[in-house]
FIFIDREN-63178 format. One line per 8 residues: number of its first residue (from 0); their letters; for each residue x, y, z of N, C-alpha, C. Coordinates in Angstrom, 1 decimal. Example, Ala and Ser with C-alpha at 12.3 -4.5 7.8 and 13.67 -1.06 7.14 Angstrom:
0) AS) 13.2,-5.7,7.8,12.3,-4.5,7.8,13.2,-3.3,7.8  12.8,-2.2,7.1,13.7,-1.1,7.1,12.9,0.0,7.9 .
END
This chain:
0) XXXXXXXX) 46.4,167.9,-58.1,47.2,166.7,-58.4,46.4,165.7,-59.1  47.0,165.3,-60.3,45.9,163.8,-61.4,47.2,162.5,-61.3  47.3,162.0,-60.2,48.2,161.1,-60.0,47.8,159.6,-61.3  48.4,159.2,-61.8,48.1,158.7,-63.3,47.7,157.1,-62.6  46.7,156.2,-63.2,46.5,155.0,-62.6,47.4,153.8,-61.9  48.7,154.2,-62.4,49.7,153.3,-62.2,50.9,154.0,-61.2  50.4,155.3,-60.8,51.5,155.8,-60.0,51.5,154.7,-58.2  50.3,154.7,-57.7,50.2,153.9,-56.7,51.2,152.4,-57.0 .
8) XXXXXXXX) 50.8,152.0,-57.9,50.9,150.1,-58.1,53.1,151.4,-58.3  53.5,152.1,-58.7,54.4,152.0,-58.8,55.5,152.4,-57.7  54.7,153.0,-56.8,55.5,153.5,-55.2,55.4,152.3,-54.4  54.5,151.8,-55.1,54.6,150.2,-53.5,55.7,149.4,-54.2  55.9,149.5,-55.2,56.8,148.5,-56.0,58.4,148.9,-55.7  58.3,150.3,-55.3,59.9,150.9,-55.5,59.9,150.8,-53.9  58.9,150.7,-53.5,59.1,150.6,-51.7,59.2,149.3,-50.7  58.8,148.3,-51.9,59.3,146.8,-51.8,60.7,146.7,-51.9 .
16) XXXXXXXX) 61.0,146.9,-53.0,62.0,146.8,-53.0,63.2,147.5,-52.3  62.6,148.7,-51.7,64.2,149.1,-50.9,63.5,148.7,-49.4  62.9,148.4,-48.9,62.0,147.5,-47.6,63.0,147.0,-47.7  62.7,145.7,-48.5,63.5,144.6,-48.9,64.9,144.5,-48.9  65.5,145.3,-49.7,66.9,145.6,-49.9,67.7,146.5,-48.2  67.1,147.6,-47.5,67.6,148.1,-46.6,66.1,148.0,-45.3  65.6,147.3,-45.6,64.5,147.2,-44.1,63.9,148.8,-44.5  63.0,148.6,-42.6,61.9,149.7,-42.7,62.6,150.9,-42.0 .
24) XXXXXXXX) 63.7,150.9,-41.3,64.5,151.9,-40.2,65.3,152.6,-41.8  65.8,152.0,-42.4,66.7,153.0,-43.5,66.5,153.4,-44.6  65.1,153.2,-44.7,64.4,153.2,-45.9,63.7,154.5,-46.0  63.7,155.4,-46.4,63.4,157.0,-46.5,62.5,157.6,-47.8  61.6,158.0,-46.8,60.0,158.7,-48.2,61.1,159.0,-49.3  62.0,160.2,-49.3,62.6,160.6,-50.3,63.0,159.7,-51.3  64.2,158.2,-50.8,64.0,157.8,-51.6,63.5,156.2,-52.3  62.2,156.2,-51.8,61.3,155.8,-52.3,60.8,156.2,-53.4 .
32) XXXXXXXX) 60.5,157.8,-53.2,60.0,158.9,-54.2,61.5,158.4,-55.3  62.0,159.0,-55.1,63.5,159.1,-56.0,63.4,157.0,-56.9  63.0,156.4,-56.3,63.3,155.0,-56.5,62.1,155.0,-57.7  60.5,155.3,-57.3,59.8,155.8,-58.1,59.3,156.5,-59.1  60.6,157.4,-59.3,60.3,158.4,-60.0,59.0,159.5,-60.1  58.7,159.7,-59.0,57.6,160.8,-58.6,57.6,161.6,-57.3  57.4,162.8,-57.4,57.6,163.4,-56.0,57.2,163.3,-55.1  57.6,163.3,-53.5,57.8,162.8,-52.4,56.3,163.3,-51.9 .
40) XXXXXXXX) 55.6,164.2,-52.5,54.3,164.7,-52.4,53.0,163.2,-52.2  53.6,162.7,-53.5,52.5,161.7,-54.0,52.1,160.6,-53.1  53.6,160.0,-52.4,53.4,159.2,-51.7,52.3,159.4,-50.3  52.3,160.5,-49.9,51.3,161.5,-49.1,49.8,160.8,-49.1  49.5,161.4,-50.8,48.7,161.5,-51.6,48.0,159.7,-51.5  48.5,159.1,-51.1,48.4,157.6,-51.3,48.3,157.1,-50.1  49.1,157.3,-49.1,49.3,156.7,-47.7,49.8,157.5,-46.3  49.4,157.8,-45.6,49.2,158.4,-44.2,50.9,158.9,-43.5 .
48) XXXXXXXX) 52.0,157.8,-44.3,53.1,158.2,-43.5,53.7,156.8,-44.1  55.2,156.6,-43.9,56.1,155.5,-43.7,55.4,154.2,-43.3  54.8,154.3,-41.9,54.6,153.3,-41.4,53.5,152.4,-42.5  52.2,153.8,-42.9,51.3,153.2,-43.6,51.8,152.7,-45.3  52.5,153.1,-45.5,53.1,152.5,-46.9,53.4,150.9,-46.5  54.5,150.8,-45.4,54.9,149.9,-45.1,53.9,148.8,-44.9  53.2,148.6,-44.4,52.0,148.0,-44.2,51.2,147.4,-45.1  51.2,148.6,-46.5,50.2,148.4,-47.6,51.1,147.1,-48.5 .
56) XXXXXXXX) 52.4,147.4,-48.1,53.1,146.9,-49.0,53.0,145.0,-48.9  53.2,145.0,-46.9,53.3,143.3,-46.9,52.1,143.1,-47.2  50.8,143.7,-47.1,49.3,143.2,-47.1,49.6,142.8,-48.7  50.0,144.0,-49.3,50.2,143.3,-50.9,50.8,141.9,-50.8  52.1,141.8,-50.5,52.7,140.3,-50.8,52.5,139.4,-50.2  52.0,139.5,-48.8,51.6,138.2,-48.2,49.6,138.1,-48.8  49.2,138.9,-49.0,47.6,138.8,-49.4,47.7,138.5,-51.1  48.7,138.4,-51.5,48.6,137.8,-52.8,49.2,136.5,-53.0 .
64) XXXXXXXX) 49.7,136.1,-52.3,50.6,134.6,-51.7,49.3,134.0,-51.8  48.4,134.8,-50.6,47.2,134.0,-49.7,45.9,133.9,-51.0  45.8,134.9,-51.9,44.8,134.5,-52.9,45.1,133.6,-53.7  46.2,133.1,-54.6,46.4,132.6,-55.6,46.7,131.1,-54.8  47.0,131.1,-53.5,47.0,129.7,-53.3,45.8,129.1,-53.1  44.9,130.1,-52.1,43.5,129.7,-52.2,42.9,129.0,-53.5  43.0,130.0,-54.8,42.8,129.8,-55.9,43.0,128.0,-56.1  44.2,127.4,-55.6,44.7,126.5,-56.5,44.6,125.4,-55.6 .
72) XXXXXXXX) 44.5,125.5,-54.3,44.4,124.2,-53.3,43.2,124.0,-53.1  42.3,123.9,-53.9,41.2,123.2,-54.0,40.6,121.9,-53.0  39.7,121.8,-52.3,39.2,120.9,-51.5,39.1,119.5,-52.5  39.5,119.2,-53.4,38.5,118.2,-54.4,39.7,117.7,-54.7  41.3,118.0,-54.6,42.2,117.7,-55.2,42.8,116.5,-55.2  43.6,115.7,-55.4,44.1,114.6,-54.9,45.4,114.9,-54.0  45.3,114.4,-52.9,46.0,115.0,-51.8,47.7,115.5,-52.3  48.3,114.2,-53.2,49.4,114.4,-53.9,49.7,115.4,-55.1 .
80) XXXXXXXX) 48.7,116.1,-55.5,48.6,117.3,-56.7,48.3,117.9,-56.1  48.0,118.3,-54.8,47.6,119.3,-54.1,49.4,119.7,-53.6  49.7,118.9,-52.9,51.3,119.0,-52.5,51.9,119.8,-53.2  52.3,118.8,-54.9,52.8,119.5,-56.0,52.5,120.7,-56.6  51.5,121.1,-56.1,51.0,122.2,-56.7,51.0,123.5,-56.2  50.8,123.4,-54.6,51.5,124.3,-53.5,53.0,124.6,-53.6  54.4,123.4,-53.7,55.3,124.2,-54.0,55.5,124.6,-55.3  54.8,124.0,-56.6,55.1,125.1,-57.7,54.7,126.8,-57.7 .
88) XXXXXXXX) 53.3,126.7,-56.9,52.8,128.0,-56.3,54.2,129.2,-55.9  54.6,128.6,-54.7,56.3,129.1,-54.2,56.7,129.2,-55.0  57.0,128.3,-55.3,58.2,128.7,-56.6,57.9,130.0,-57.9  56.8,129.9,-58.4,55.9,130.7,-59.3,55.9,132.2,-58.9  55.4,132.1,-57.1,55.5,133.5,-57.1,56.6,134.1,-56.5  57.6,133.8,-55.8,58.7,134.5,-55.8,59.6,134.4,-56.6  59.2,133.7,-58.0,59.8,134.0,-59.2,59.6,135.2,-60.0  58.7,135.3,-59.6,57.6,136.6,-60.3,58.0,137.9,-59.3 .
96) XXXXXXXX) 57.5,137.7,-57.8,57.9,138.8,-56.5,59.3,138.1,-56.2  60.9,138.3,-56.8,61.8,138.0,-55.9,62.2,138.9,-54.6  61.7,140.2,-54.7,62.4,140.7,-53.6,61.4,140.5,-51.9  60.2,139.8,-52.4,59.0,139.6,-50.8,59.9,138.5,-50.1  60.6,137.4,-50.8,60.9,136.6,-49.6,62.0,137.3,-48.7  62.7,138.3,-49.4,63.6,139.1,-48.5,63.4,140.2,-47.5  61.8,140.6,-48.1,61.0,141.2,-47.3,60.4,140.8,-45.8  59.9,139.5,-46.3,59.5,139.0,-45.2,60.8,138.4,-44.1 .
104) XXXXXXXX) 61.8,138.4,-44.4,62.5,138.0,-43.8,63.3,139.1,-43.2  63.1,140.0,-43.3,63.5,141.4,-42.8,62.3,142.0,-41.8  61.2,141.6,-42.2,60.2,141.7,-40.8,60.5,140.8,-39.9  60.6,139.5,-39.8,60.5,138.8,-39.2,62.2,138.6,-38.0  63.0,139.5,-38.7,64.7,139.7,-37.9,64.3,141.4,-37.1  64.3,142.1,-37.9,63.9,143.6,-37.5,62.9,143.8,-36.5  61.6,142.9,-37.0,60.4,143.5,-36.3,59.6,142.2,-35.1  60.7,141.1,-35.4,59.7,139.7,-34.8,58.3,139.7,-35.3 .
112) XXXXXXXX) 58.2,140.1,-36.8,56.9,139.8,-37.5,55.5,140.8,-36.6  56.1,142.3,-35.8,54.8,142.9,-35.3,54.2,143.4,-35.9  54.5,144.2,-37.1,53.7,144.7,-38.3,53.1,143.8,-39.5  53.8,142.5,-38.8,52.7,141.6,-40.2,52.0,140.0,-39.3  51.7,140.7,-38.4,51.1,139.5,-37.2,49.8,139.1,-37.7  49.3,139.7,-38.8,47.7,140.2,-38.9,47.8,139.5,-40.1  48.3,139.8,-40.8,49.2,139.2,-42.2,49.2,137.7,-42.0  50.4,137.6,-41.1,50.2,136.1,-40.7,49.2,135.4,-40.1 .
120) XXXXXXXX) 48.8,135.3,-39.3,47.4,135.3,-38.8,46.7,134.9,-40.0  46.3,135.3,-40.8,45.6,135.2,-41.8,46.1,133.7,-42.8  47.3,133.8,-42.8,48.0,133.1,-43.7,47.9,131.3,-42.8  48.1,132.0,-41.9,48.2,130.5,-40.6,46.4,129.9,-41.0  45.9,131.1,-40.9,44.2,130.5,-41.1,43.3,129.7,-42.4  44.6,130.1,-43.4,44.2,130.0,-44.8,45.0,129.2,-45.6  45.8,129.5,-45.9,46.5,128.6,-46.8,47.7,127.4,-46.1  48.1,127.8,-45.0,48.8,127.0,-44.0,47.9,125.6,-43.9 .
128) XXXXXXXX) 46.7,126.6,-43.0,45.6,125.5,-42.6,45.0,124.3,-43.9  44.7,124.8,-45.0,45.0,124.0,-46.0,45.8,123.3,-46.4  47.2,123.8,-46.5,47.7,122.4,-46.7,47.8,121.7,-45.2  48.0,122.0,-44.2,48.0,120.7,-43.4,46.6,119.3,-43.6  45.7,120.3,-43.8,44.4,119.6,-43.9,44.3,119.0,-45.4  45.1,118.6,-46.1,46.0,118.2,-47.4,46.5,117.1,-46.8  47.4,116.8,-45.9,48.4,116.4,-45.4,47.6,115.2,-44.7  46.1,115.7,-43.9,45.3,115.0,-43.1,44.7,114.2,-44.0 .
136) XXXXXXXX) 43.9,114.7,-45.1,43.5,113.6,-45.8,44.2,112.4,-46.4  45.5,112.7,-46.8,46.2,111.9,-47.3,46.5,110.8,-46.0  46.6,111.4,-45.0,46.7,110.4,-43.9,45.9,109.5,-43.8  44.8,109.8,-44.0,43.2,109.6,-43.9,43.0,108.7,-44.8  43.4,108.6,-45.6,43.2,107.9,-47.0,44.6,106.8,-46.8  45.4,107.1,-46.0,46.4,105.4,-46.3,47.4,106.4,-47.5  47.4,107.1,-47.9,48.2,107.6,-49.0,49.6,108.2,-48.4  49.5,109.1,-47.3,50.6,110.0,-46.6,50.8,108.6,-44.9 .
144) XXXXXXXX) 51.7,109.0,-44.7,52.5,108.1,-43.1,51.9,108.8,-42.3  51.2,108.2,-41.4,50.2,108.6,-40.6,51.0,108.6,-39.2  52.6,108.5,-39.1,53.3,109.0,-37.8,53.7,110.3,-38.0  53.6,111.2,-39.0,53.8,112.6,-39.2,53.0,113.4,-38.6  53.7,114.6,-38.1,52.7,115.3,-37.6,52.2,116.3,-38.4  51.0,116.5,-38.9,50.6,117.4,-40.2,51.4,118.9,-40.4  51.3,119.3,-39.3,52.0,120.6,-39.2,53.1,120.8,-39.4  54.2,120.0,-38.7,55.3,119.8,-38.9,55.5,119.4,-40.2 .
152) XXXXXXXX) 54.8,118.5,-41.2,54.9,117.8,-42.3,55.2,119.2,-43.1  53.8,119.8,-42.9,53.5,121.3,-43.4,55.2,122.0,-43.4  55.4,122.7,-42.5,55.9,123.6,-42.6,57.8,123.2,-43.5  57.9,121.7,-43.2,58.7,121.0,-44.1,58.6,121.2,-45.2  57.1,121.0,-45.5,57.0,121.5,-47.5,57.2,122.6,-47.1  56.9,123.8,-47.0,57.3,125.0,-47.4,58.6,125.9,-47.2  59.8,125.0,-46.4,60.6,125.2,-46.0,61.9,125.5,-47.1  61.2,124.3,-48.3,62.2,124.0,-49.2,62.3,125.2,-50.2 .
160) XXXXXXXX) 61.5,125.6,-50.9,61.8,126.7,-51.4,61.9,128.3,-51.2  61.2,128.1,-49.6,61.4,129.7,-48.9,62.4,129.6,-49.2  63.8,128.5,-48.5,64.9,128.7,-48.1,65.9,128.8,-49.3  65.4,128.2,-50.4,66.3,128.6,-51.8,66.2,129.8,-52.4  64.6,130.8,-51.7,64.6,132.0,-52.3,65.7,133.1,-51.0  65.6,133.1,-50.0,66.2,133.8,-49.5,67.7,133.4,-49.3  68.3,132.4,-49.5,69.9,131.9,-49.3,70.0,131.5,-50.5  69.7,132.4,-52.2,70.4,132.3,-53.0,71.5,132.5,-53.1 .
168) XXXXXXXX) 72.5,133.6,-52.8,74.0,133.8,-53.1,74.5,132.4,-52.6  74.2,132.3,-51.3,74.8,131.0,-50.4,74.9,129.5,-51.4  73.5,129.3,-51.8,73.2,128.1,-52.7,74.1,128.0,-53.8  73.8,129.1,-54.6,74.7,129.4,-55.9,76.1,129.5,-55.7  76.7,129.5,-54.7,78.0,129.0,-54.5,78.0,127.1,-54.2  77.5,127.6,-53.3,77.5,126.2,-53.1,77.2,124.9,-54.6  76.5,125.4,-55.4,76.5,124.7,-56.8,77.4,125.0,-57.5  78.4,126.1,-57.3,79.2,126.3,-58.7,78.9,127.5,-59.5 .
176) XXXXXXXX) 77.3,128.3,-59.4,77.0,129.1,-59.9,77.2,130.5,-59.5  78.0,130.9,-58.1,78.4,132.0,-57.9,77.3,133.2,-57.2  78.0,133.8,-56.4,76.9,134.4,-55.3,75.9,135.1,-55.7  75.3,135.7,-57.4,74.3,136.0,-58.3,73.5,134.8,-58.3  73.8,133.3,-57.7,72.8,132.4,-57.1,72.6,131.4,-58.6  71.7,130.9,-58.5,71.4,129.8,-59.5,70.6,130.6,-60.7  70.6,129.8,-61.9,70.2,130.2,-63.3,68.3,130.0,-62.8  67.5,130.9,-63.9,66.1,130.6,-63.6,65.7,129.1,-64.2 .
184) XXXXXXXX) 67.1,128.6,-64.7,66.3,127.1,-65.2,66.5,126.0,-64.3  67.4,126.4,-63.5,68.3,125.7,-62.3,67.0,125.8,-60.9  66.5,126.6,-61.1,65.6,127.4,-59.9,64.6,126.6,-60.2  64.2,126.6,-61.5,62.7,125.5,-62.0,62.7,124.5,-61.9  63.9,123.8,-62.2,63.9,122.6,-61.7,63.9,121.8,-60.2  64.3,122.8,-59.4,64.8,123.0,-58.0,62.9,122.9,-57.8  61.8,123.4,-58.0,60.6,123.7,-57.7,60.1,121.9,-57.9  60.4,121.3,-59.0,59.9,119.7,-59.6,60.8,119.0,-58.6 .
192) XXXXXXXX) 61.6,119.1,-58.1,62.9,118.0,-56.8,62.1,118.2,-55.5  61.8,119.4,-55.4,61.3,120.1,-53.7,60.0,119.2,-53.7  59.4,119.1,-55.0,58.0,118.2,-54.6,57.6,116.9,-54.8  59.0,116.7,-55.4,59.3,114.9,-55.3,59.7,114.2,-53.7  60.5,115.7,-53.6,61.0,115.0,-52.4,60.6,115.6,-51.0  59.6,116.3,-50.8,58.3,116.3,-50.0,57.3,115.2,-50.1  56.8,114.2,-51.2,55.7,113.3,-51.3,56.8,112.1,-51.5  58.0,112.2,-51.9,58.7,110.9,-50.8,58.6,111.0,-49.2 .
200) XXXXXXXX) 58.6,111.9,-48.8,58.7,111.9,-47.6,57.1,111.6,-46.4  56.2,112.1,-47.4,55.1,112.1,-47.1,54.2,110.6,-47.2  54.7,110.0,-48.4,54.0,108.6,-48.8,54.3,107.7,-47.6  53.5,107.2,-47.6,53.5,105.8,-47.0,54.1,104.6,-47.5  54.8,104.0,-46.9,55.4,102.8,-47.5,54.6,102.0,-48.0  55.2,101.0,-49.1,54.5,100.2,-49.8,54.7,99.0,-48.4  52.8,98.3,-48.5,53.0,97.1,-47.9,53.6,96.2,-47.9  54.9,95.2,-47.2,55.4,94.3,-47.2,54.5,93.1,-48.1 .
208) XXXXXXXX) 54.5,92.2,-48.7,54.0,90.8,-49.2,54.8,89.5,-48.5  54.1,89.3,-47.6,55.2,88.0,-47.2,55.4,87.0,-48.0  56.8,87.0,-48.2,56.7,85.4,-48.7,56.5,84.4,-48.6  56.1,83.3,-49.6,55.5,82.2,-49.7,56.1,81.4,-49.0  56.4,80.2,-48.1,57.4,79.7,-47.8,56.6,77.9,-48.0  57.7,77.5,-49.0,57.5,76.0,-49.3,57.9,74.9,-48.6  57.1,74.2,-48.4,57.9,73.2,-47.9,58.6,71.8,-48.3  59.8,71.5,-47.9,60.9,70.1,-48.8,60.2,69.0,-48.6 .
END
């Protein structure tokens, strides 16, 4: 068997997607194979069984979340481009991966997240942990409301666009655009609102100036 360079990168792709689309219980080597266009052999050839595909698959999408955010949340940043830059992140890659947020949300109903605890874990340690620690400097610095609790703050930003990737039909009704969900220009702009209005929420009020008071 000379399995071609791209047959791998192409069974994890056809196995995201029916993961995703029918979970891990209904989702079948065959047609995976059949989704991939290669025989049910190959998948073998690549991974130990079902379970081990399954596996390779979230390590792919949550371990590429976790690199390119690394990449971009830089210790040096200014706490408020750091914000903005994290949910363009979101937005960016499950623009690019749409069918992982439905993935992960099928672990997380199906499995209570036991097959991607390790995954998580990771993610809690890494890119989570960064932006709270984002969140702290800005507090730290007089720039972010220092009655927030970082974590909580945290998981507020990220809340906003997980939830527009997974309850698109819902949204896109709800706008007018019909349960095929919002346009991709509708969606990009939706990414520039999510991080206005996370660093409204995060800023600190401007200082009061008392007024002058004259006397008659």
């Amino acid at each position: 068997m000379h399995p071609s360079p791209d047959s791998r990168t192409g069974i994890l792709d056809a196995a995201e997607l029916l993961f995703a689309r029918r979970g891990f219980r209904s989702t079948t080597i065959k047609a995976i194979a059949v989704e991939a266009g290669v025989n049910a052999a190959l998948l073998y050839y690549y991974f130990p069984d079902k379970q081990g595909l399954y596996h390779a698959v979230l390590e792919r999408a949550f371990g590429g979340l976790i690199e390119e955010g690394i990449g971009r949340l830089t210790s040096d940043l200014d706490p408020e481009e750091a914000v903005r830059r994290f949910i363009t992140l979101q937005a960016s890659y499950f623009g690019r991966h749409p069918n992982r947020p439905h993935l992960f949300v099928r672990e997380l109903i199906d499995h209570g997240a036991a097959h991607a605890a390790g995954q998580l874990t990771r993610l809690a340690a890494t890119l989570f942990r960064r932006l709270c620690e984002v969140i702290e400097r800005g507090q730290a610095t007089g720039r972010f409301r220092r009655d927030l609790d970082p974590q909580r703050a945290a998981i507020s930003t990220v809340s906003q666009v997980a939830w527009l990737q997974v309850a698109r039909p819902a949204i896109g009704i709800f706008v007018g655009a019909g349960p095929a969900g919002p346009a991709a220009e509708w969606t990009d702009q939706f990414a520039d609102h999510a991080a206005s209005f996370a660093l409204a929420a995060l800023r600190a009020p401007a200082p009061v100036t008392p007024r002058s008071t004259r006397t008659r």
